[in-house]
N, C-alpha and C positions, 0 to 999 in steps of 0.2 A: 371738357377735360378729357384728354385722354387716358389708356392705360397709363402703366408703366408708374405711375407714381409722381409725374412731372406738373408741375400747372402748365396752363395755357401760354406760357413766355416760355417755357423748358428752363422753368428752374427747379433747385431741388427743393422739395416737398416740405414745409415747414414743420421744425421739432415742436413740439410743445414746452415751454418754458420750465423747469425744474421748480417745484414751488419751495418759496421763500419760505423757514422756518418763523412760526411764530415769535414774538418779543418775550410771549409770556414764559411757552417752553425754555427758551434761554434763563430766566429769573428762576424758574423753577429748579433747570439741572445749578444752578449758583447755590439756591440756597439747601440741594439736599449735599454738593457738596461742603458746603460751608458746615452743614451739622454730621455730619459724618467726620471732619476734622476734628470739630468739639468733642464729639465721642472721643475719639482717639486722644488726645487731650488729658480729658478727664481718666480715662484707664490707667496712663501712662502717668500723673500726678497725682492720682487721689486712689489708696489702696483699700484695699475692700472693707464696707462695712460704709464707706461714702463721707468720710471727714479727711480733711487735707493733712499730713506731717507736718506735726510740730519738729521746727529746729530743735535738735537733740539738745540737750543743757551739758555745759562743759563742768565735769565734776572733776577735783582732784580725785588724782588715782587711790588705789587702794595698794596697800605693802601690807608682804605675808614676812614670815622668816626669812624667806627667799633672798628679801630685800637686804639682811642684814649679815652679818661677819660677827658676833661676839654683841659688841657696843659699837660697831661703827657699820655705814651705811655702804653697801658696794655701788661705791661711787663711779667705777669705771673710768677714772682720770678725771670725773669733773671736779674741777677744784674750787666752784661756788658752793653754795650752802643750800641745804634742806632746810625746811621748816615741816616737821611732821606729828601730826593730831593723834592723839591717841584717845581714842573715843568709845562708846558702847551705846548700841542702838537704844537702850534702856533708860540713859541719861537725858534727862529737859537741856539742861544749857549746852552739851556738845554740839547740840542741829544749830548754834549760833557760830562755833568754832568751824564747824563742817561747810556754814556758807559763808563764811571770810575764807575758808581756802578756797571752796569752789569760786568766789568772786576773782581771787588771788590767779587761780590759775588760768580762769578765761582772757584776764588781762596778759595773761604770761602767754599764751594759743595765740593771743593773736597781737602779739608783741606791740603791744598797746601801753606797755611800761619801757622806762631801760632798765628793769633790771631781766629782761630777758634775757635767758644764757647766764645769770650767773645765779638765779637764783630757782628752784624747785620746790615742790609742793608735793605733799601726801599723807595719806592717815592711812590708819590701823585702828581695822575693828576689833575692842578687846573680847567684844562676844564670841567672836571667831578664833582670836588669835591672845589668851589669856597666858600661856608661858611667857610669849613675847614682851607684854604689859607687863607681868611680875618682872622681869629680867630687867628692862627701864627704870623700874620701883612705881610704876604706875598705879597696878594691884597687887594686892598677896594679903599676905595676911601680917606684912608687916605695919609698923607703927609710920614708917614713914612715906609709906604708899604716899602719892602727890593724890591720888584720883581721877577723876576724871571733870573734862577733858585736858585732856595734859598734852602741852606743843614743849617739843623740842628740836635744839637748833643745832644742825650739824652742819662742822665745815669740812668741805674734802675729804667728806665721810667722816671725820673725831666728832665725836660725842662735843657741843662746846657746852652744853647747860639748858635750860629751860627757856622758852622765849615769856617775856614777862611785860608784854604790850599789850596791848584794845587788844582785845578779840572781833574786829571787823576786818573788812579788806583795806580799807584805807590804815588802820591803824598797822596792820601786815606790813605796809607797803611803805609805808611811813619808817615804823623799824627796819624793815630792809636798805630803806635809803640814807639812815642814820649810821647803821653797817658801814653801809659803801664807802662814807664818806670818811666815818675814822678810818677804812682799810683793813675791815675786818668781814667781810663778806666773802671774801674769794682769797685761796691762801696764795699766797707771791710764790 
């Protein structure tokens, strides 16, 4: 052999081959990325404390004064009807009225009845909101207070009377469809 770096033919000098990564190294870098995904994953789904969110529960809303004008509901042009609880965290049978409208309105969120769009849902806590209650004749200290829980039906915002069905969601929903059909649910 001579100098210069040539072999004995004058070729050029052989590289040594780049070594081949291992199989295993490859599985390796897969699976720290595969758990470093998971990580990120779990941060971004599951919020501190390490238990997954519960889908929120669809409650009917809650009406202050705000909601009303006198005796009628500011309807803002809609001209289907309310049905609204008038309840007290205090009472045993209103949590049965409270989850016929919360059943009422989930169905109504997620237009899962027809009477969506013409018909709404909501209560009033008399704990909170007791002039309100008195003014309805709900409470007070009169004789003819109804009590509690007390649902009343408004169309196009007027006062129309008491609703005087089941208190469940089917039975809600039943009376609402009995409305519809005599043409009293949504004013013409």
């Amino acid at each position: 052999t001579g100098g210069g770096g040539k072999s004995q033919r004058g070729e050029k000098p052989l590289k040594p081959a780049a070594p081949k990564p291992a199989k295993s190294a490859n599985i390796v870098f897969v699976l720290s990325a595969l758990a470093v995904l998971v990580a990120l994953a779990w941060v971004v789904l599951v919020p501190a404390g390490g238990k997954a969110k519960k889908p929120k529960a669809i409650k009917a809303p809650f009406a202050s004064e705000k909601a009303f004008d006198g005796q009628t509901v500011r309807a803002k042009g809609f001209q289907g009807s309310h049905v609204i609880s008038f309840t007290d965290k205090s009472c045993p049978h209103c949590v049965e009225a409270t989850e016929a409208l919360d059943g009422l309105e989930a169905k109504l969120k997620a237009q899962a009845t027809k009477l969506a769009g013409k018909l709404k849902v909501a209560q009033v806590d008399c704990s909170k909101h007791a002039d309100l209650c008195t003014k309805f004749g709900v409470a007070g200290d009169s004789e003819d207070a109804s009590g509690y829980p007390t649902l009343l039906w408004f169309r196009a915002g007027e006062l129309q009377g008491a609703y005087d069905g089941e208190r469940t969601t089917q039975g809600l929903e039943e009376w609402a469809k009995a409305k519809e059909a005599e043409g009293t649910l949504t004013a013409h």
